[in-house]
C-alpha positions in Angstrom: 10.8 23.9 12.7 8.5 26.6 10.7 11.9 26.7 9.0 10.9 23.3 7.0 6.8 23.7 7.2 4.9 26.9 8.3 1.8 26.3 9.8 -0.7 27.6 6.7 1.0 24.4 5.0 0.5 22.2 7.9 -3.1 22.9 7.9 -3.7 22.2 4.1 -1.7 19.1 4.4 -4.1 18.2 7.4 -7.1 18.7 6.1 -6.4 16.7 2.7 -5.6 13.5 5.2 -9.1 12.6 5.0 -8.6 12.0 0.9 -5.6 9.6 1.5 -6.0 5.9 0.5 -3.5 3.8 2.5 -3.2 0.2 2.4 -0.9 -1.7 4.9 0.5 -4.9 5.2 2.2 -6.4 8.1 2.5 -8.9 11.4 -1.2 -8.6 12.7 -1.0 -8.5 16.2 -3.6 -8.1 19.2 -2.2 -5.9 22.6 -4.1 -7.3 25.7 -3.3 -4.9 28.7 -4.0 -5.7 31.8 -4.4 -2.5 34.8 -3.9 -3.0 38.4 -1.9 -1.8 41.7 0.8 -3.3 43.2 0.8 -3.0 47.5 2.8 -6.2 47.9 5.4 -8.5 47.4 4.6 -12.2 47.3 5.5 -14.5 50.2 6.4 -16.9 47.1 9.0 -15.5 44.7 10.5 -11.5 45.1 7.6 -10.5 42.8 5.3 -8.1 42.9 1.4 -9.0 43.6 -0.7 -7.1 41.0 -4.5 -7.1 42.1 -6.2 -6.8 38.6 -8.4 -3.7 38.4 -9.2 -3.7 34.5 -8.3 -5.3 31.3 -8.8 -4.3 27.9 -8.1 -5.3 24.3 -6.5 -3.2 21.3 -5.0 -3.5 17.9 -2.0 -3.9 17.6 1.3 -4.7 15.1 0.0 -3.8 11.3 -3.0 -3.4 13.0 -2.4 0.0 15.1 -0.6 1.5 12.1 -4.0 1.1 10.5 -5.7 2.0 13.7 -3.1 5.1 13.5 -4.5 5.7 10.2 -8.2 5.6 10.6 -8.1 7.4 13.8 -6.5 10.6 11.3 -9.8 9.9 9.4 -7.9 8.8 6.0 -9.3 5.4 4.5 -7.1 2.6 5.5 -7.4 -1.2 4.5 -5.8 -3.9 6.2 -4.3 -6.8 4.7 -2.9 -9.3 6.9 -3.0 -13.1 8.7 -4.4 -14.5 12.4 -5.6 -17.9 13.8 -8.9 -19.5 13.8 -9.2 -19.4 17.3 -10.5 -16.9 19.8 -7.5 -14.3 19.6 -8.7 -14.0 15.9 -12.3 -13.9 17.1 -11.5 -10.8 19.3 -9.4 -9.0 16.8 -12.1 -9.6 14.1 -14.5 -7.7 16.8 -12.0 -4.9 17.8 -11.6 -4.2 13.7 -15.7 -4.1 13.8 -15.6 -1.5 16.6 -13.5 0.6 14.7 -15.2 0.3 12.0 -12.5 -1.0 10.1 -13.2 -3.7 7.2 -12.5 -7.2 7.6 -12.1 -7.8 3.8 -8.6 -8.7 3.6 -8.2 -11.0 6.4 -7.1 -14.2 5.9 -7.2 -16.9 8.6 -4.7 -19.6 8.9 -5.7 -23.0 10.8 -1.9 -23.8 11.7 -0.8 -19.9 12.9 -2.4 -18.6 16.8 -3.0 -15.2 16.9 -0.7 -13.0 17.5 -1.3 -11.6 21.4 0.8 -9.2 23.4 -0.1 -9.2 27.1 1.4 -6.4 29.6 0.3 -6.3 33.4 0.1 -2.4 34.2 0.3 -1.1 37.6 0.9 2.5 38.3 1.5 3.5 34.6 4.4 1.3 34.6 4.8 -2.1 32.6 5.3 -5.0 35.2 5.3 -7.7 32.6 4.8 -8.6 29.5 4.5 -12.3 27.9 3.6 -13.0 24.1 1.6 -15.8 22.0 2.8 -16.1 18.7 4.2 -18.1 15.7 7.2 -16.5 13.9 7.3 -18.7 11.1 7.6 -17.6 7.6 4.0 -18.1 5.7 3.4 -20.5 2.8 3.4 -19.8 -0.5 -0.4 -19.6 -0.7 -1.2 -17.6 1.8 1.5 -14.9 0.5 -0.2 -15.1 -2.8 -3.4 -14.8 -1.3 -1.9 -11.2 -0.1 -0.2 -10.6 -2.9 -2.7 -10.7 -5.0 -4.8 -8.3 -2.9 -2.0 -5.7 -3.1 -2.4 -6.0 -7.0 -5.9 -5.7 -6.9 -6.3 -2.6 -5.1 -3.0 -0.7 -6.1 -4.5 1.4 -8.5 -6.9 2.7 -6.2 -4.7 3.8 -2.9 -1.9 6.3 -2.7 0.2 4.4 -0.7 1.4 1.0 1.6 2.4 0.5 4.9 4.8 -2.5 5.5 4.6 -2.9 9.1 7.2 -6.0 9.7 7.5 -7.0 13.0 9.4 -10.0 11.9 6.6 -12.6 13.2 6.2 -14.0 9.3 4.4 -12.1 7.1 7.0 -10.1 5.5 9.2 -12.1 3.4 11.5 -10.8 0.5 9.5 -11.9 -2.3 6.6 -10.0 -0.8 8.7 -6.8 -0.5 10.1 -7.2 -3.7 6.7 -7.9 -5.4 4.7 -4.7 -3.6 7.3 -2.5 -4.0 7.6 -3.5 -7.6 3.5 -2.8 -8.3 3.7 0.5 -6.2 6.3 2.0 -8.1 4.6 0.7 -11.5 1.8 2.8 -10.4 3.7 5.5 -8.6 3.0 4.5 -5.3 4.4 5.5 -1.9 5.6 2.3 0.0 6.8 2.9 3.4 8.4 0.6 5.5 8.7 0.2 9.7 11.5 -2.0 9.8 12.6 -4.9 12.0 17.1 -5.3 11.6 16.8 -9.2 10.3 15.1 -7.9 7.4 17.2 -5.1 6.2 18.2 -6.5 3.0 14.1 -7.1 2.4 13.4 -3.2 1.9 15.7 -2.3 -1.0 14.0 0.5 -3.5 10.9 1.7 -1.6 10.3 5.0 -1.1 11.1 5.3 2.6 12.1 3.1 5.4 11.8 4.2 9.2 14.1 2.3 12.3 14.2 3.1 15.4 17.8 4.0 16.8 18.6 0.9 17.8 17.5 -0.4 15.0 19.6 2.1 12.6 23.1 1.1 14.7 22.4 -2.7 14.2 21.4 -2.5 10.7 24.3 -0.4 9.6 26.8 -1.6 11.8 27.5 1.9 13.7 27.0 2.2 17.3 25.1 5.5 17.4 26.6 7.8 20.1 26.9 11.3 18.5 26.1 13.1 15.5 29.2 11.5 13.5 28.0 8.0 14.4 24.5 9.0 13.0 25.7 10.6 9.5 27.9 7.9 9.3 25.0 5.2 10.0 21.8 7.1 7.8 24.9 7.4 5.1 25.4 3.5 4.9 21.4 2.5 5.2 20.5 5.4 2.9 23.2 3.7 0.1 22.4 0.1 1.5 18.6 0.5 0.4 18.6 2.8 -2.6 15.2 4.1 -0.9 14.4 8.1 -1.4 14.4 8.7 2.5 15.6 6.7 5.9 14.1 8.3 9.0 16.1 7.5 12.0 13.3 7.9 14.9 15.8 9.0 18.0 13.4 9.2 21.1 14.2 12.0 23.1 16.4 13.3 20.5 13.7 13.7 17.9 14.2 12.0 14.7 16.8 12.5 11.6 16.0 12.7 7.8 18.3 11.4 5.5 17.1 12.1 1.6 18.5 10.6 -1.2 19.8 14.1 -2.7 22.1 13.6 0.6 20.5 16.5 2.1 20.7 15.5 5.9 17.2 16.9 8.7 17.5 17.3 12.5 14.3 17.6 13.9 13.9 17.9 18.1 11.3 16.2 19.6 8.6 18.3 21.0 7.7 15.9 23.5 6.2 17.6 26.9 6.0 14.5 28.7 7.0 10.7 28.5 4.7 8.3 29.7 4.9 4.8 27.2 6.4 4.9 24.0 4.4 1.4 23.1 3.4 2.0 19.3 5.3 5.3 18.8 6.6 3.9 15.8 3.4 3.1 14.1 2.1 6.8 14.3 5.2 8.0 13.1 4.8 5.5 10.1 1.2 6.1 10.0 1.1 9.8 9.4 4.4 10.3 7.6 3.0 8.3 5.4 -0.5 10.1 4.8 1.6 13.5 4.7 3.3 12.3 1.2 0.1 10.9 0.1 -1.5 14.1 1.1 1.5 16.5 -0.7 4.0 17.4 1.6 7.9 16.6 1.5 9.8 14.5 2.9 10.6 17.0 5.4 7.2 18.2 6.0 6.0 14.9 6.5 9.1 14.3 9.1 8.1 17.5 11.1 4.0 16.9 10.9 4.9 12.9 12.1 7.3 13.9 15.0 4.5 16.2 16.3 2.3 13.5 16.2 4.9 11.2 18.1 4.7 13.9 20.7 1.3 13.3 21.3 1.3 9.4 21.6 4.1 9.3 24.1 2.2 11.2 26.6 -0.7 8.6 26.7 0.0 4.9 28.4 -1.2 1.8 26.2 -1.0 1.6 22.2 -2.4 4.8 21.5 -3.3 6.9 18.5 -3.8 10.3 17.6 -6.8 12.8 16.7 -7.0 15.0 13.6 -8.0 17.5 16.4 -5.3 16.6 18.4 -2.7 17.0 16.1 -3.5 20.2 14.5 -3.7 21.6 18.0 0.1 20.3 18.8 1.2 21.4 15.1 -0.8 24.9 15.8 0.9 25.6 19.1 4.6 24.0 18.1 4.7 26.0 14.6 3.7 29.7 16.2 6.4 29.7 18.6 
């Protein structure tokens, strides 16, 4: 990897992060986990019996990508929806903690909150069950965030659609953000969910999964034909600059506009939850471009920060300390 970023780069790109404007838009969500051990099966159903130790609330959705973002001390605002009811009440709180403004929060009466839960026992997910609404929003309420988008574009250097197909991101609102950002030369990047494909035409970037990547182009990923052949047909699907196939333990691929084609390896030591992964990647790709680098340094500097979430169990972000470490160690080798 020093092939595509040597590490006196890395640092300057790192070190203008904390310059970066980002604003991101997306499916607000809340991840309740709850931690506890496992010694029996119940006498009731072949389940296991978790005895609750802890439980503990985070951001999650749109709101860890932000999270992601605030955590690698660049200034984020967050622009999305959740109920009047307690869920929202907590999340409001957890953005507080953070230190994270509330601003651009809207509350809808007729939507709940968004909540994740997962039962935890032994570093392994038991369960999880989900609160939600996946209906599209009204036409008011996507003004509301339109609007917002248009008010603050000129001072940001780039969006975040984080879609997790619960609502929020609709066509029209692609279509209108990514027609303000480019006005004003704007980075818009995009974590994708496969129903929306056809949303994300002309934005800069746009970053599945690969699962994601087989279902939206309609290639069954299985080897390194399957994935030229698959970033070939999103990459011309979209008309973005850049699709980033994120690959798990295979790293992640880069496919550029100028059809030059990236294979990065993961330089992950150790495995442990890949909940949010995606929303670093996003995150700090992201606040590499704002911050100067390529689209390949901004691939390599992301994947090391991958490497560093997996290790860690819940939605978890990443340090500036911590990721200048990993990028110090991985690019002197």
């Amino acid at each position: 990897m020093k092939k595509l970023l040597n590490l006196k780069k890395a640092v300057s790109i790192l070190n203008n992060f904390k310059r970066q404007r980002i604003l991101v838009v997306g499916d607000l969500m809340l991840d309740h986990f709850i931690w506890g051990r496992v010694s029996r099966i119940s006498p009731e159903a072949p389940v296991p019996v978790v005895k609750v130790v802890s439980e503990n609330m985070m951001l999650g959705g749109a709101a860890n990508v932000a999270n992601n973002i605030s955590s690698l001390n660049s200034h984020v605002l967050l622009c999305g929806v959740v109920g009047d009811d307690e869920g929202g009440k907590s999340f409001v709180n957890e953005l507080k903690k953070k230190n994270m403004s509330t601003d651009a929060l809207i509350i809808d009466k007729k939507r709940p909150t968004i909540i994740k839960t997962r039962i935890i026992a032994h570093h392994q997910q038991v369960v999880r069950f989900d609160r939600e609404s996946d209906d599209y929003l009204n036409l008011d309420t996507t003004k509301k965030i339109l609007d917002y988008v248009k008010k603050k574009i000129a001072g940001i250097d780039g969006v975040v659609i984080s879609d997790y197909a619960k609502g929020i991101v609709s066509r029209e609102l692609v279509d209108e953000i990514a027609a303000v950002a480019k006005g004003k030369n704007k980075i818009v990047a995009v974590d994708p969910k496969v129903s929306h494909f056809d949303f994300y035409k002309s934005v800069t970037v746009v970053t599945p999964n690969n699962d994601e990547a087989s279902r939206a182009s309609g290639i069954e990923i299985k080897d390194n034909a399957s994935l030229l052949r698959a970033g070939e047909i999103l990459l011309n699907k979209l008309g973005s600059d850049a699709v980033l196939i994120t690959r798990g333990e295979h790293g992640m691929s880069l496919f550029e506009k100028d059809g030059s084609i990236t294979h990065i390896p993961t330089v992950a030591q150790e495995v442990y939850d890949v909940t949010g992964a995606g929303d670093t990647v996003i995150s700090v790709f992201t606040i590499a471009l704002a911050a100067g680098a390529t689209l390949k340094e901004a691939a390599v500097i992301s994947n090391f920060a991958a490497g560093i979430v997996v290790g860690k169990v819940g939605t978890a972000t990443v340090t500036p300390e911590e990721l200048k470490g990993a990028l110090k160690k991985g690019l002197r080798k």
